[in-house]
N, C-alpha and C positions, 0 to 999 in steps of 0.2 A: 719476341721480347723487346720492351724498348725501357731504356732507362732515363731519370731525370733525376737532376741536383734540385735539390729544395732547399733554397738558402732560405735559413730564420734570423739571420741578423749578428751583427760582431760583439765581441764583450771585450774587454782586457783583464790581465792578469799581471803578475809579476813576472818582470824578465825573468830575474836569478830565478824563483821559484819552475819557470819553462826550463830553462839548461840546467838546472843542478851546480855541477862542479866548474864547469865551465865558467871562465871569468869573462864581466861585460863585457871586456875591451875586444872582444874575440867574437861573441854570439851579436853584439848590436850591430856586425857589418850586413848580416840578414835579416836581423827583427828587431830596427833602429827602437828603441824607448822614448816614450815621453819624460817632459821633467819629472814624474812624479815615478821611475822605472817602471813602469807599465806599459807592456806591448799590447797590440791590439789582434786578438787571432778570429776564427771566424766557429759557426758553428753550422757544420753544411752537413744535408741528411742526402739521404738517395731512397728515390723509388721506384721501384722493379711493378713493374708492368708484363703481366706477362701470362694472356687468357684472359681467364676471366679473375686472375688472383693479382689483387695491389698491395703490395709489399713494401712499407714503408722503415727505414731502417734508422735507429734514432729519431727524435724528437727536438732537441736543443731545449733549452731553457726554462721555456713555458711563460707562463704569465703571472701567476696566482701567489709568487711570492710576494715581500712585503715590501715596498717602496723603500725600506733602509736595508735590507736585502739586495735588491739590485745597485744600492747604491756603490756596492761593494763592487760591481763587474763593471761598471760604464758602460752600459748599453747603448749602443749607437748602430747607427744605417740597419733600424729594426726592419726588416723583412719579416712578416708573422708567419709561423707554420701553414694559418689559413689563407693567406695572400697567394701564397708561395705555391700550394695544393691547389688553387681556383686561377692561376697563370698557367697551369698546366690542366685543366681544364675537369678537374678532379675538387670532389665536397670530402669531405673526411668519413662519412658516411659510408665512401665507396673506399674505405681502407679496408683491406679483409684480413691484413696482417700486420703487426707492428713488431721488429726486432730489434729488442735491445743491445748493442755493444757490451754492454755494464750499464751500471745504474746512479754509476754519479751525476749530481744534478744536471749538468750542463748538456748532458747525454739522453735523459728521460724525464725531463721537468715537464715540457709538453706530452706525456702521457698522459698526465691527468688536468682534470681542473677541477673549479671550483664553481658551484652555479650560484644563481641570486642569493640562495637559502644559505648558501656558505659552505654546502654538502662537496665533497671530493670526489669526483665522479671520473670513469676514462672517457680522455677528450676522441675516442674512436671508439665509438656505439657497437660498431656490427664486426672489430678487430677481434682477434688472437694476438695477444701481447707474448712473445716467447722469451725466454731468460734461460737458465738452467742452474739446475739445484746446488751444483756447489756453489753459484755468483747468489745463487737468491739466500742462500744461509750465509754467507760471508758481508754481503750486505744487511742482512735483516735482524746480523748479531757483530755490529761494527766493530772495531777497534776504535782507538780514542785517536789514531793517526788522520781514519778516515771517518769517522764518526762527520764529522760536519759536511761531509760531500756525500751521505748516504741520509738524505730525506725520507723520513718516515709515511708523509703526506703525497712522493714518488711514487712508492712504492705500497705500502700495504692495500693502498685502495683497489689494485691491478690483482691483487689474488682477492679479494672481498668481491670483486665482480663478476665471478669465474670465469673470468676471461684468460689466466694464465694456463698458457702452456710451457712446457720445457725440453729444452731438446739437449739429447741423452752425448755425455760428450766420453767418448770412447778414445783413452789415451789421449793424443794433444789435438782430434781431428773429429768430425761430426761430418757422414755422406748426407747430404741433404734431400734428402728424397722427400721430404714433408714438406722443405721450403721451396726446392728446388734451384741449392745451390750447397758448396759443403761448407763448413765452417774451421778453421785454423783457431785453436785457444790459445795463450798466453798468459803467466803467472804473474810479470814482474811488476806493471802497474798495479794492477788490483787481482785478485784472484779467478783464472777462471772466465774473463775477455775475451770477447769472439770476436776475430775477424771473418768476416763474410769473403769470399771466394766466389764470384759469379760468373759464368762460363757466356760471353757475350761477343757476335761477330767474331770466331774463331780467337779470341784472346779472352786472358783471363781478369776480370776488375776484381782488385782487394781494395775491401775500404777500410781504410787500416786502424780508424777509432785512435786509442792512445799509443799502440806502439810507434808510430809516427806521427804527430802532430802536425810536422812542417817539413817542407823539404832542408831547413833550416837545422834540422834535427836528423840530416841523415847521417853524418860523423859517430861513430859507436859512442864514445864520451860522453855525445850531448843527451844525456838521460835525466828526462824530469823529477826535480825535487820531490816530487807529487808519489811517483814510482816507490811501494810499498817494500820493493824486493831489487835496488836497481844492478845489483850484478845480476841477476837474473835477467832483466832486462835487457844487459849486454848482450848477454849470449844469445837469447831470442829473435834481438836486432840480427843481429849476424847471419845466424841459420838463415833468417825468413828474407835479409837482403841479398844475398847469395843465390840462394834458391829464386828470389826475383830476375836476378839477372838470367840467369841458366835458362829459365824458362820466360823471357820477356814479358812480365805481366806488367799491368798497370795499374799504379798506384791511386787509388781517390783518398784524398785527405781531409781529413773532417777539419781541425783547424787553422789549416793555410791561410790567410786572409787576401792574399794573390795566387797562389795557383791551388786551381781544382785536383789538376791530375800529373802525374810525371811517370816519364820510363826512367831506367836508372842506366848505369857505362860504369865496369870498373878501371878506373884511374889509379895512375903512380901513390897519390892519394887515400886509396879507399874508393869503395862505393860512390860513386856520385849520381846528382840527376844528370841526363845523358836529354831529355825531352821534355817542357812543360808546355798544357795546356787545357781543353775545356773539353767536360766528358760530349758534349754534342759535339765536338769535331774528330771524335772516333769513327 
């Protein structure tokens, strides 16, 4: 098995909207703001290599939105999906799997595109897109919270192409025998979020999608505005950093826009990162 980060490029957001409760004076000594309180976070996928199966996990963005659309994120240092898949020496062609986190835009925008015709078609031909049924009914019958981060033009095209599979999530856990890795679920951002669990050189890589964002985010408190359910989300923090230390896994974080990966150390403090650095110096 070998794995690779496939950076698609940075967007920004709003600080407050990233920490919640948390006040700026506090959150911008790690994720400094621009004038306009917008941080800039990143959006990094990973691909699982491993036989003859390429296992792509998230998508970021995509392309196909509307130019006052993106105006809204500040797209900057674009790395494309397919830059990023052909530096690794990989066509999309040759993706045989594509795993969603969830399905908020920033997460699976690049699952689909859009061709000359205008037609919504998945930007991976010869993929298995997988999700699971309670994420794909909780997205596909929004709430008005999250109604605007659940794209219809995401999503409905990836079951229209039968290209959807689903993997079956038993209690908070899924063995992965079909992807070949297991999967950890989670409530509190959005319903029903898989963290990926991948068994690699005798340690464990989670890629931890929204329950950590940022190493900036590893204090229980710092729970995103964005988070559907955020005491939930505390408690899930906990469990799953806890159980990180116990068992030394390492973290991959999707929107760090500095660090890829970190181990964690428990501190007088809390939780903290104990190790930052890049998944190829594993």
């Amino acid at each position: 098995m070998k794995l690779h980060t496939i950076e698609t490029g940075f967007f920004k957001l709003d600080g407050g909207a990233m920490f919640g409760v948390v006040p700026k004076s506090i959150w911008q000594k790690s994720n400094p703001a621009d004038e306009n309180n917008m941080c800039t976070w990143a959006m990094r996928c990973l691909l699982i290599e491993d036989g003859d199966r390429l296992i792509l996990i998230d998508t970021g963005i995509g392309t196909k939105q509307s130019e006052k659309f993106f105006s809204h994120y500040y797209l900057h240092n674009m790395a494309s999906l397919e830059s990023s898949l052909q530096n690794r020496g990989f066509h999309r062609s040759d993706i045989t799997d594509v795993f969603l986190t969830h399905l908020h835009f920033d997460h699976c925008g690049g699952a689909i595109e859009m061709d000359t015709n205008g037609r919504l078609t998945p930007y991976f031909p010869n993929a298995h897109y997988w999700s699971n049924e309670r994420h794909w009914k909780w997205a596909t019958e929004p709430n008005a919270r999250e109604k605007a981060s659940f794209l219809s033009e995401n999503i409905v095209p990836i079951q229209e192409s039968g290209q959807l599979k689903m993997v079956e999530r038993i209690e908070d856990s899924y063995r992965g025998e079909a992807l070949g890795f297991n999967v950890y679920f989670v409530d509190g951002h959005t319903d029903s979020m898989m963290i990926p669990m991948i068994h690699y050189k005798q340690r464990t890589i989670c890629f931890m999608a929204d329950l950590l964002p940022s190493v900036g985010h590893l204090p229980l408190p710092y729970v995103m505005g964005y988070d559907t359910r955020p005491l939930i989300t505390l408690g899930e923090k906990e469990r799953f950093l806890n159980e990180a230390v116990d068992h030394n896994y390492i973290l991959m974080l999707e929107h760090d826009s500095v660090n890829e990966c970190c181990t964690l150390v428990r501190t007088d403090k809390g939780i903290r990162a104990d190790q930052t650095f890049q998944l190829n110096d594993i």
